[in-house]
N, C-alpha and C positions, 0 to 999 in steps of 0.2 A: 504494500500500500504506500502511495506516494508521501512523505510526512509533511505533517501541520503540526500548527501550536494553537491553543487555546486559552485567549487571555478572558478578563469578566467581560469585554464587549464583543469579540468575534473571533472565526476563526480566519489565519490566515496561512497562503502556502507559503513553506519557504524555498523554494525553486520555482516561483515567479511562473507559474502555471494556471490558466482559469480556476478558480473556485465552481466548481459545482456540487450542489447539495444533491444528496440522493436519498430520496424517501418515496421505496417503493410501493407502499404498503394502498391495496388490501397484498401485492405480493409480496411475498418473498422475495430477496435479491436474487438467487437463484433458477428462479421461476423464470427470469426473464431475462437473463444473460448467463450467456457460456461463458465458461471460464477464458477463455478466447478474446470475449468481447467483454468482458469484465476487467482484464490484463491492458486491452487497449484505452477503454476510461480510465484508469489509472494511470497508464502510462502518459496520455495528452492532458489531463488537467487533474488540480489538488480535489481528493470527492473524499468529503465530511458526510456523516451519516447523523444527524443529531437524534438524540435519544428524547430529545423534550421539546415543548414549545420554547423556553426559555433559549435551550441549545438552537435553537432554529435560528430562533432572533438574533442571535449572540453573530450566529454566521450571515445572515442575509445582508447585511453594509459591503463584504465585498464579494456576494455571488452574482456570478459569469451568467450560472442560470441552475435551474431548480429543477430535479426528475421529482417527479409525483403530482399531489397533487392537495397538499394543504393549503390553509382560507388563507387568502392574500387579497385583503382590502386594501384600499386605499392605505389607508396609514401604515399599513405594513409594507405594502410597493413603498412608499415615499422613503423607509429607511434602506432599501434596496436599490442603490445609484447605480450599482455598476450592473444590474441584473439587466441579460440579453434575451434571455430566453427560457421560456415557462416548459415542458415537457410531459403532457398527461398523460401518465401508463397505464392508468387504468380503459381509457376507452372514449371516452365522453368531456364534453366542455361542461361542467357543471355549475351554479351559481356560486360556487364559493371564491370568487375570483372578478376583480376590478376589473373587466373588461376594457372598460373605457382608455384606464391608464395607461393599459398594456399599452394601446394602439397608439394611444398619445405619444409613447415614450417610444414607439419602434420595438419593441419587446415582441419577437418571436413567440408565439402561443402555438402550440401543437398536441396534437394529440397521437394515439398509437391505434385507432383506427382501423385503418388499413391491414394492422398483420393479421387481424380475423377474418377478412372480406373473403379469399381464400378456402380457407374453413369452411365458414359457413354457406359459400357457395356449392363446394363439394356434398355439402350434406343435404342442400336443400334439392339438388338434381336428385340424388338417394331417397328425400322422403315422397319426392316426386312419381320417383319411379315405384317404390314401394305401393302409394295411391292409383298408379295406374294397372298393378297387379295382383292387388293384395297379398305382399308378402307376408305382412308380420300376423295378419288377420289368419292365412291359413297356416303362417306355422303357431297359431295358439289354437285352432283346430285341432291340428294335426296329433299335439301333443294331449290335447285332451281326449282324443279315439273319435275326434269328426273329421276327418282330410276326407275331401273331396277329388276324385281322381281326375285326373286329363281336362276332359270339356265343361265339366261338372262343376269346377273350380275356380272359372272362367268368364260365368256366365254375365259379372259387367266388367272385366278387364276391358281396357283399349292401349292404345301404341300412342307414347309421347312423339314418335316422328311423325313430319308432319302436320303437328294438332296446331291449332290458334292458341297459344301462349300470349299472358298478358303479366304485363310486370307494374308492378306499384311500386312508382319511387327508381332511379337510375343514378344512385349514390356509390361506394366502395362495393355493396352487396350486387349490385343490378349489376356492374360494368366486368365483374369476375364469374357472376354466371351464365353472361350472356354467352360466351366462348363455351363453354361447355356444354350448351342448348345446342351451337351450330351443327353437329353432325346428326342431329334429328330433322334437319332443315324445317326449324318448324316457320310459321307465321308470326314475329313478336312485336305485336304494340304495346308500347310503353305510356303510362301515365306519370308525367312528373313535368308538375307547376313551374317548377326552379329552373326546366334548362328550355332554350330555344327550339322547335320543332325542326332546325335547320343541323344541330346537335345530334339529333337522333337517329334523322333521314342521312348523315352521311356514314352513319354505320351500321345503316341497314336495317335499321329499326323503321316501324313504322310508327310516328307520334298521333295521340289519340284521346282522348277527354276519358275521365275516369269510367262514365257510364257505358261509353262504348268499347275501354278497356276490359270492363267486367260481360256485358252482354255477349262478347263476339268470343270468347276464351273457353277452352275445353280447361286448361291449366292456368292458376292464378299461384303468383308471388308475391308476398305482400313484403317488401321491403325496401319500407318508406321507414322514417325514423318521426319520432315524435316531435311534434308544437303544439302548439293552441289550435291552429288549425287543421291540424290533422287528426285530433282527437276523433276519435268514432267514424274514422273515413268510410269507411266498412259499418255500416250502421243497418239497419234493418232494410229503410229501401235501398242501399245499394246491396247489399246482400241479395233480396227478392228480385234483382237483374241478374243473377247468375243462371244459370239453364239449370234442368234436374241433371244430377251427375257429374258436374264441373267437380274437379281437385280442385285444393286450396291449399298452400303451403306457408303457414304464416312462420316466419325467421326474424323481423326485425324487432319490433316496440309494440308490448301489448297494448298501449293505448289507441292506437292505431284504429282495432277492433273491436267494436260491441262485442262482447262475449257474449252475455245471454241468447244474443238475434243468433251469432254465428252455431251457437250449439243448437239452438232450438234446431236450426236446418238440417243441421246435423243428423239429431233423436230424429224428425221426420224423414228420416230418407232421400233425401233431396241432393244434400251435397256429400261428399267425401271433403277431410281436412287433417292437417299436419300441422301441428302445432307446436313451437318449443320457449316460445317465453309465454308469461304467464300474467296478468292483472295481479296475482299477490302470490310470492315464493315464500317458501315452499306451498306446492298447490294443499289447501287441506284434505286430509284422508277420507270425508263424506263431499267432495268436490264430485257433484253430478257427470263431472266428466270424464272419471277413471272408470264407469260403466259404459258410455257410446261405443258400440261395435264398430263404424263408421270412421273412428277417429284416432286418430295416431298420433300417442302424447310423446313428449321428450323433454327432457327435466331441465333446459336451458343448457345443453350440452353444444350448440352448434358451433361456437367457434373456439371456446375455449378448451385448445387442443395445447402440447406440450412442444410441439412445432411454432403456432403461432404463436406463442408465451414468449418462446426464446427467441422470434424476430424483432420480439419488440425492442430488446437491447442491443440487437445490430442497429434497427433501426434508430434509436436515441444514438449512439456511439458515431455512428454517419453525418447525423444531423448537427450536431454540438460540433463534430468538427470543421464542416463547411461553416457553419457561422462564425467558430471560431474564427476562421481563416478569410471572413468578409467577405463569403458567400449565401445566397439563400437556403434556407433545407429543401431538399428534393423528395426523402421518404415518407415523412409523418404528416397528418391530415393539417393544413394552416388552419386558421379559425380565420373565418370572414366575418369581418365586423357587423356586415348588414344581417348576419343569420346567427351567430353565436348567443345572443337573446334569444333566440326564438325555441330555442332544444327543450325539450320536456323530460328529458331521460332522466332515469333514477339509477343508484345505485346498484352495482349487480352482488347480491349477498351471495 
């Protein structure tokens, strides 16, 4: 480990190295950098771990920049002069944080984003395909002594190639599974507010109003990320525009969806869905929904793999350096001023 000293007001290096704080926590240091990439933070700048709010304090006057993702109001920026750059490991821009000063001050705010896009891209093609088969439905037949043989088994299967695919939201989650849809050649319109329809159309996307997104789609993707306005995007009448039989793969922010409208379709037979976040974790043990035949739960497992954990600290390690060296970051998600209010995300326990 690089050495510092610790006097009562801060820490400082004494080999004239950026100061970076690192508090990774809810991870572990571990969880999120190899030993590899943990050796190269160490080696480019002095990284203080503080044990307390006090130790925080003590180091913020001369931090470079901060991993994690502790409250940094205003008055805590203001005794942070030399700080460049903010680093969110956990995933999310969340209120605990002066937004404003950031931007005032040129302060780098980033998040880590992107190393689960990946992930949970790969899994949502699987819950997909699962829905279009019934996998998991007939292997909990199978094991109880009801498998249904060959045609018998099949009777509403269909084929993701070729279907009308529709995607809600064209964020880190949309643009990593739209590649993995292509050798299905299916049909994909996308609904999503935020980008230009000229964005869309040159990657072959077709752009499409939410309604018409949901009406025209054998397969929905629901990954759009939470606001104000996206609350219950998915709400009873857009639900009631799905056809009988549409998949539904929800991946992003359960705020996103009415739950109640979306199960009810469910218990009616109407729709197939894939579900992996949840309105309140852990789901409870009398939750109406660990009985639907139709629906296929997952305990918020989709990105958070032991892969994308450990990108996260290539990626911070990448990042800290280009800025160090009076370039922009390239891997980790920036935060845009005009949208970084608007997030509704909570915490992932």
């Amino acid at each position: 480990m690089t050495p510092f000293r610790t006097d009562a007001r801060r820490a400082v290096s004494t080999q004239d190295k950026p100061l970076v704080i690192l508090r990774a926590a809810p991870h572990p240091v571990d969880r999120i950098f190899t030993p590899a990439a943990l050796a190269l933070l160490h080696e480019r700048f002095t990284v203080v771990e503080p044990d307390s709010e006090a130790a925080l304090d003590r180091a913020l006057p001369d931090a470079f920049a901060v991993v994690g993702q502790p409250d940094l109001p205003a008055e805590r920026l203001a005794r942070a002069g030399e700080l460049r750059a903010l680093l969110n490991v956990e995933g999310n821009f969340y209120p605990y944080v002066d937004y404003e000063v950031c931007f005032e001050r040129g302060i780098h705010v980033l998040n880590c984003g992107p190393a689960y896009a990946q992930a949970v891209a790969e899994y949502a093609l699987g819950l997909a395909l699962d829905l279009a088969r019934g996998i998991s439905r007939e292997d909990r037949a199978f094991r109880a002594g009801r498998e249904r043989y060959v045609s018998d088994g099949n009777t509403d299967a269909v084929l993701l190639r070729g279907s009308d695919v529709g995607l809600i939201g064209f964020g880190n989650l949309g643009r990593s599974l739209y590649p993995l849809l292509a050798p299905f050649r299916p049909t994909v319109r996308v609904y999503d507010p935020w980008l230009p329809p000229t964005v869309l159309r040159e990657q072959g996307l077709v752009p499409a109003t939410l309604d018409e997104t949901l009406a025209r789609s054998r397969f929905v993707f629901v990954l759009a990320t939470a606001t104000e306005e996206s609350r219950h995007l998915l709400g009873e009448r857009e639900l009631g525009l799905l056809a009988d039989g549409v998949r539904l793969v929800h991946v992003s922010r359960a705020p996103v969806v009415d739950y109640p409208a979306l199960l009810a379709r469910v218990a009616q037979g109407r729709l197939l869905a894939a579900i992996d976040v949840w309105p309140d974790e852990p789901v409870a043990p009398d939750d109406p929904a660990r009985d639907l035949e139709g629906l296929v739960l997952s305990a918020h497992r989709a990105g958070g793999i032991p892969e994308a954990f450990l990108a996260i600290g290539d990626m911070v390690v990448d990042d800290l350096t280009l800025i160090a060296r009076g370039l922009p970051p390239v891997r980790m998600q920036t935060a845009a001023r005009e949208l970084v209010h608007r997030y509704r995300n909570r915490p992932v326990t």
